[in-house]
C-alpha positions in Angstrom: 3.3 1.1 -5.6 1.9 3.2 -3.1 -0.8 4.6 -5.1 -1.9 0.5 -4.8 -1.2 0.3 -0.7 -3.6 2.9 -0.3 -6.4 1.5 -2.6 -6.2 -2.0 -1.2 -6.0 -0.5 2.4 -8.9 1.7 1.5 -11.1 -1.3 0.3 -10.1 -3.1 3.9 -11.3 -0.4 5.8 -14.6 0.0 3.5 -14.8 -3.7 4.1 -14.5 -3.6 7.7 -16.9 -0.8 8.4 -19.1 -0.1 5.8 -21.2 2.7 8.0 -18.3 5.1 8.6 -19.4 7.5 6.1 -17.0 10.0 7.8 -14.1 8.2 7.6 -14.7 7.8 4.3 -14.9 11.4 3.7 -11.9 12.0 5.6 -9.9 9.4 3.5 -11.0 11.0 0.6 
């Protein structure tokens, strides 16, 4: 069930800021 948190709270944040490259390297 987690595994789905962090997917659906990882598509918000994409969602919300779309430029943060680096945050998206950091989440990954």
């Amino acid at each position: 069930m987690q595994h789905v948190f962090w997917l659906t709270t990882y598509f918000i944040i994409n969602k919300i800021s779309k430029n943060s490259f680096i945050l998206r390297i950091v989440v990954y």
